[in-house]
C-alpha beads as a LAMMPS data file, in Angstrom:
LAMMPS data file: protein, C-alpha beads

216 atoms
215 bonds

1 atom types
1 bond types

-500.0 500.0 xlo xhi
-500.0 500.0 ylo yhi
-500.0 500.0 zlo zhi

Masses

1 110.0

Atoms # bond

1 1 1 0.000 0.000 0.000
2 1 1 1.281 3.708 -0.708
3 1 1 2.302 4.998 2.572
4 1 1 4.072 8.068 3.685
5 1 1 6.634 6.212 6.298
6 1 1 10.118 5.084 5.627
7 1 1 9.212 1.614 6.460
8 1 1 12.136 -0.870 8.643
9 1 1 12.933 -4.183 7.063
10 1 1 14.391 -4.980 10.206
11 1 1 12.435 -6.435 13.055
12 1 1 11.449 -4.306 16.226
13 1 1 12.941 -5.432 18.918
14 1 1 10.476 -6.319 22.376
15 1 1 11.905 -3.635 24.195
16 1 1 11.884 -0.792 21.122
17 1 1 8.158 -2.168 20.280
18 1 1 5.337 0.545 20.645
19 1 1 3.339 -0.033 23.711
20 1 1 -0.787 -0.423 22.362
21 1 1 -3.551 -0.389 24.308
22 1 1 -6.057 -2.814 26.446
23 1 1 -8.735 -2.610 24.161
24 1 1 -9.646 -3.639 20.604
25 1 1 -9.818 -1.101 17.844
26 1 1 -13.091 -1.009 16.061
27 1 1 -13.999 -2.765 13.328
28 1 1 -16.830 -3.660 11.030
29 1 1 -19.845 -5.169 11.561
30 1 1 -20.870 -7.075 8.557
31 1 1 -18.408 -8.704 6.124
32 1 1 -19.072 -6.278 2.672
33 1 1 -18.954 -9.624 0.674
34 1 1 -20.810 -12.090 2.933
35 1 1 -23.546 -10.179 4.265
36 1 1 -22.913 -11.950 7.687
37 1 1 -21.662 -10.329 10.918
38 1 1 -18.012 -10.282 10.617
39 1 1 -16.931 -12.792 13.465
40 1 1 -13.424 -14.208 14.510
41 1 1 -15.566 -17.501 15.915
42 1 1 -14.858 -20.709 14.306
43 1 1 -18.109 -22.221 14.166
44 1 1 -18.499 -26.012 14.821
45 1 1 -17.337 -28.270 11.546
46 1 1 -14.663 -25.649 10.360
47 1 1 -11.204 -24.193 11.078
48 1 1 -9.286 -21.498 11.030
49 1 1 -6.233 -20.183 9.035
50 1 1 -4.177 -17.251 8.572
51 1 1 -1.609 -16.378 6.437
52 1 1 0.504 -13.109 5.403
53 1 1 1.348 -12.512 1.490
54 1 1 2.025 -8.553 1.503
55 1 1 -0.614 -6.052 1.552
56 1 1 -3.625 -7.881 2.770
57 1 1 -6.094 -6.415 0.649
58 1 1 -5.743 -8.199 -2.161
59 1 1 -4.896 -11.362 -0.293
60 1 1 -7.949 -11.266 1.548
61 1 1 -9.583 -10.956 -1.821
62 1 1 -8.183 -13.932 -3.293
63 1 1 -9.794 -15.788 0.138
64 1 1 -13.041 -14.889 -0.299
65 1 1 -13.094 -15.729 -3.862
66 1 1 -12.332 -19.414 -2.504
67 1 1 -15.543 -22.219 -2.514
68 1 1 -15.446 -23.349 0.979
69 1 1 -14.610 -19.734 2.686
70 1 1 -16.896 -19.146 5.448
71 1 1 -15.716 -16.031 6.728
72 1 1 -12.398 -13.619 5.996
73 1 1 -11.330 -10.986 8.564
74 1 1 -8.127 -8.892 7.713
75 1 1 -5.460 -7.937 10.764
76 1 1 -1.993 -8.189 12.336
77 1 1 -0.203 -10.341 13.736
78 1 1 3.054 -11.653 14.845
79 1 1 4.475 -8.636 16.782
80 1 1 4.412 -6.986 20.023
81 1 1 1.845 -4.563 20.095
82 1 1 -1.346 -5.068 21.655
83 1 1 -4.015 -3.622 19.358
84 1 1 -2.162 -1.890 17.278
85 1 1 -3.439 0.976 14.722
86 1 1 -2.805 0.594 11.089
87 1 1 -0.485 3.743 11.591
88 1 1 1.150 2.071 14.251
89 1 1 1.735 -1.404 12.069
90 1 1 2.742 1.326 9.774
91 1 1 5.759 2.807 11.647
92 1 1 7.645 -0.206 11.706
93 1 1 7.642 -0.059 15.443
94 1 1 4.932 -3.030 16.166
95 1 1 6.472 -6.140 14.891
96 1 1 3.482 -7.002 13.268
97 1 1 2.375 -8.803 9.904
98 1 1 -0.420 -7.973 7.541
99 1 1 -2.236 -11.039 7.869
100 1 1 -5.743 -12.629 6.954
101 1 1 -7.721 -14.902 8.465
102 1 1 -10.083 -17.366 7.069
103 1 1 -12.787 -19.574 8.474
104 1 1 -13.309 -22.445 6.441
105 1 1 -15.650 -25.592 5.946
106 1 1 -12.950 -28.794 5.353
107 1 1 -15.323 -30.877 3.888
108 1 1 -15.840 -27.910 1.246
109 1 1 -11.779 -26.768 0.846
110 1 1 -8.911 -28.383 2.509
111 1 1 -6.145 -26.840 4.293
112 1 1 -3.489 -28.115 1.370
113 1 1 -5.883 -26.177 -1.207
114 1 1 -5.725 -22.761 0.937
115 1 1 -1.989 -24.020 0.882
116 1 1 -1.880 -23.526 -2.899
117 1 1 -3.811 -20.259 -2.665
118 1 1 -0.926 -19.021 -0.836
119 1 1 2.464 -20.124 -2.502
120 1 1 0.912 -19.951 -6.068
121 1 1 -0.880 -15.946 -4.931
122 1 1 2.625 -13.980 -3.997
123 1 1 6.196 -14.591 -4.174
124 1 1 7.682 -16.260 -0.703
125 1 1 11.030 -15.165 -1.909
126 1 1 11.404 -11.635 -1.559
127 1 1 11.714 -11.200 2.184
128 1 1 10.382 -8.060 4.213
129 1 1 8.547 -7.030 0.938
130 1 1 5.969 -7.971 -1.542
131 1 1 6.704 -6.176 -4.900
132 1 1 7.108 -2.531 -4.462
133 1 1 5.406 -2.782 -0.846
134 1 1 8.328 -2.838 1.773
135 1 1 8.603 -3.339 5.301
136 1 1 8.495 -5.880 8.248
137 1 1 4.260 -5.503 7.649
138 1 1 5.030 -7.275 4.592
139 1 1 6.875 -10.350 5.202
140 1 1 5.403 -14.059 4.209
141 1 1 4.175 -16.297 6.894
142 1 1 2.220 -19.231 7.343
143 1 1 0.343 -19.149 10.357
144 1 1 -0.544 -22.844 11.591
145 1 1 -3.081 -23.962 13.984
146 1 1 -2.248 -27.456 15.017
147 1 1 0.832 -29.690 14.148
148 1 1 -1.228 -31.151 10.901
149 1 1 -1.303 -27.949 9.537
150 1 1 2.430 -27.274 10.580
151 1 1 3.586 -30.082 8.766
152 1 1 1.632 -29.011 5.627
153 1 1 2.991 -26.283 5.630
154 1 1 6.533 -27.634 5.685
155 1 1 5.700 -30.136 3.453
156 1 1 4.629 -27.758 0.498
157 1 1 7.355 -25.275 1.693
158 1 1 10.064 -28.099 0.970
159 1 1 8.068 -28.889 -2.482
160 1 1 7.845 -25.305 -3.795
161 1 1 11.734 -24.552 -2.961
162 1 1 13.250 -26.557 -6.163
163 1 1 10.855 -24.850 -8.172
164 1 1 11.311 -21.726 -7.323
165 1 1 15.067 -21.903 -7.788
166 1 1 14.581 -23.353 -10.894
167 1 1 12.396 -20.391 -11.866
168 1 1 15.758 -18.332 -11.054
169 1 1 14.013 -17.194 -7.420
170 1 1 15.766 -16.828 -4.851
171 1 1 15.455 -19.562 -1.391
172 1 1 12.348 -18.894 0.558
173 1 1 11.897 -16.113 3.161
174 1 1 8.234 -17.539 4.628
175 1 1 7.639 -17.787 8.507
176 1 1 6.370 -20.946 9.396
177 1 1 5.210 -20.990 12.885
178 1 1 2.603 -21.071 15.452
179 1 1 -0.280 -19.203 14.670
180 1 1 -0.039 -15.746 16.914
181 1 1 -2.610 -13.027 18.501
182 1 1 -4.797 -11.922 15.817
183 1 1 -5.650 -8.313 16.113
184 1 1 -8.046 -7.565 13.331
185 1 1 -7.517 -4.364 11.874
186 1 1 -9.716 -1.203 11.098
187 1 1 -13.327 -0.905 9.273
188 1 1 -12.137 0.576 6.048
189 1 1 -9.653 -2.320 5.794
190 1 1 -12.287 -5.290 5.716
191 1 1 -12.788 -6.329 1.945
192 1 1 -11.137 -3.004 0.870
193 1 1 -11.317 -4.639 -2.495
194 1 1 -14.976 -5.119 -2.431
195 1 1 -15.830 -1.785 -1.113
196 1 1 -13.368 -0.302 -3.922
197 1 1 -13.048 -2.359 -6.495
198 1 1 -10.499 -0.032 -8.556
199 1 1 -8.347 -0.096 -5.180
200 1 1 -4.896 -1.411 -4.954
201 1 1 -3.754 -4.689 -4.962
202 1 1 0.208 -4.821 -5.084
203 1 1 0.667 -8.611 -5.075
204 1 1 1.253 -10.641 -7.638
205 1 1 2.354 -14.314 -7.962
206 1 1 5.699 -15.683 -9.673
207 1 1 3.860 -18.032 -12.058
208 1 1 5.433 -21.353 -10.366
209 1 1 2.732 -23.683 -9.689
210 1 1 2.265 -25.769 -6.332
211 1 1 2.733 -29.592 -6.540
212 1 1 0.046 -30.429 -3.927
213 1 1 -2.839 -32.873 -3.533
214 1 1 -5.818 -32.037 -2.315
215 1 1 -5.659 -34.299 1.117
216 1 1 -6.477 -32.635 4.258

Bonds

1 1 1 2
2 1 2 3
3 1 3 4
4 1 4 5
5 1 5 6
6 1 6 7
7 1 7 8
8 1 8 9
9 1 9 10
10 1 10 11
11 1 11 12
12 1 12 13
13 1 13 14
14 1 14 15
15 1 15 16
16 1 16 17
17 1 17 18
18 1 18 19
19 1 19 20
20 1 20 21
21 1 21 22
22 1 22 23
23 1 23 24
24 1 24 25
25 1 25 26
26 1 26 27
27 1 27 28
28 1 28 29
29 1 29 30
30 1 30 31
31 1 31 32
32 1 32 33
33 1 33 34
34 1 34 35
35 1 35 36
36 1 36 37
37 1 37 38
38 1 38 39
39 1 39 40
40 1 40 41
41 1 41 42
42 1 42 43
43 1 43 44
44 1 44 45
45 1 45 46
46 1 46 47
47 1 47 48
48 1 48 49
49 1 49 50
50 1 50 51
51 1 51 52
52 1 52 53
53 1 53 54
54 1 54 55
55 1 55 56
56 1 56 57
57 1 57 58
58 1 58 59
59 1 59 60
60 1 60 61
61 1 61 62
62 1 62 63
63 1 63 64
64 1 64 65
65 1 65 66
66 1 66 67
67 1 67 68
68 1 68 69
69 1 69 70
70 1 70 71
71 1 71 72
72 1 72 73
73 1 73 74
74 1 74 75
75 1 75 76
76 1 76 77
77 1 77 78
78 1 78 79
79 1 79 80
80 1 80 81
81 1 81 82
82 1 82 83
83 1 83 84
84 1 84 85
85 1 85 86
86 1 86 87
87 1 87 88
88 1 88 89
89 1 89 90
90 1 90 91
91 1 91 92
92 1 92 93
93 1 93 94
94 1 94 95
95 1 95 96
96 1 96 97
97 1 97 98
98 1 98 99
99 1 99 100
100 1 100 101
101 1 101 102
102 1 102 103
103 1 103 104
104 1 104 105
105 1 105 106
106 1 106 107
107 1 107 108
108 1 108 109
109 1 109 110
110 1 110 111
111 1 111 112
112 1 112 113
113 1 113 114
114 1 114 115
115 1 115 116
116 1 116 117
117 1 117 118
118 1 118 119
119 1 119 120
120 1 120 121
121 1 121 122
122 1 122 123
123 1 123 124
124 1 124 125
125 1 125 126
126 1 126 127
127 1 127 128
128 1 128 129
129 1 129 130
130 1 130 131
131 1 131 132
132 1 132 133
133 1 133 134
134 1 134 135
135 1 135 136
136 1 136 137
137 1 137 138
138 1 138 139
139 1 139 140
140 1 140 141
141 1 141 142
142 1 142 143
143 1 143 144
144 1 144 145
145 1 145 146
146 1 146 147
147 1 147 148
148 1 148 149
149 1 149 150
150 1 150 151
151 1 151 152
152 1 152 153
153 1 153 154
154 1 154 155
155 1 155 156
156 1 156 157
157 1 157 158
158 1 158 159
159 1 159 160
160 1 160 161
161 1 161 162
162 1 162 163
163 1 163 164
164 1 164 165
165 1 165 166
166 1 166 167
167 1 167 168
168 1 168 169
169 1 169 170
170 1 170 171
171 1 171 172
172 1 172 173
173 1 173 174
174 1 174 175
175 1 175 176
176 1 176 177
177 1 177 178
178 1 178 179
179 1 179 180
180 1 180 181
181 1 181 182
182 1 182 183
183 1 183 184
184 1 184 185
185 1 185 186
186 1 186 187
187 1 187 188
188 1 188 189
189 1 189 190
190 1 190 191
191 1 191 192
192 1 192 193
193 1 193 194
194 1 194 195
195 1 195 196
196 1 196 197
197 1 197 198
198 1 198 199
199 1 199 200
200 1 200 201
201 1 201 202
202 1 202 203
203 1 203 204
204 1 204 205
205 1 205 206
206 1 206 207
207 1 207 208
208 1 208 209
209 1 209 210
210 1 210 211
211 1 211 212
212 1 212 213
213 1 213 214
214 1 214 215
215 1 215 216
């Protein structure tokens, strides 16, 4: 997204991290594509996913576009500050990843098919950055909720690496771990895309397709 900061690539430390606050920022009501309240709850029969691919509204976007997709919420995650403000996420000074999370009936999608959503929708090689978007905010992670979906992850991770290279990428920069706090973020940035259709994207994928099944 076009900002005004000079963004860090390098990580905040704890102890340099901007403090936040108690209390959730607002956020929408209603999901703009869904028509449902806009709810972090994983209902019974589904799970829950999140992943970071640069500026999240276009990744969100490609989510919600999925069959299967029960509910998308964008936010951040994976730094140090307690509700932070987009501003905030902004400065550098938070830690935190532009993620989305999704809400998803298994029996619909699997978790290896939101897999291939993500390594075939950005490029996992470029490290803090997505195209021309740079900063910590914009690194690639995989956020996993429950060793099955850890070892997915790896698993495709450890597939899509040869390819890459042989697509003359470079070796991938993805976080794999545990998923983190979600903070969701601000009103205006749930389904941006879908409340401004002409909006910005700024991700792209590198054309290099994922060599998954379609297992659980």
């Amino acid at each position: 997204m076009f900002q005004i900061f000079a963004k860090p690539v390098e990580m905040v430390t704890p102890e340099a991290a901007l403090p936040g606050r108690s209390t959730p920022i607002p956020t929408a009501d209603t999901h703009h594509v869904f028509g449902t309240p806009l709810s972090n709850d994983v209902p019974d029969g589904l799970e829950e996913a999140m992943f970071g691919m640069g500026c999240f509204w276009g990744v969100e976007r490609m989510f919600w576009q999925v069959p299967g997709v029960h509910m998308t919420l964008v936010g951040y995650a994976g730094g140090f500050t307690p509700n932070a403000t987009y501003e905030e996420v902004c400065s550098g000074r938070t830690g935190h990843n532009e993620v989305v999370r999704v809400i998803f009936d298994p029996t619909v999608v699997t978790y290896n098919e939101l897999l291939r959503v993500f390594w075939e929708g950005h490029d996992p090689t470029q490290g803090m950055r997505q195209g021309n978007d740079r900063g910590t905010q914009y690194r690639s992670g995989i956020y996993t909720y429950s060793d099955a979906q850890m070892a997915a992850a790896k698993d495709t991770a450890d597939a899509m690496a040869p390819r890459l290279r042989a697509a003359g990428l470079g070796a991938i920069t993805t976080e794999i771990v545990p998923a983190p706090t979600f903070f969701h973020a601000e009103d205006y940035h749930q389904q941006y895309l879908s409340k401004n259709p002409g909006g910005y994207c700024g991700i792209g994928g590198t054309g290099v397709t994922c060599p998954i099944g379609t297992g659980a």
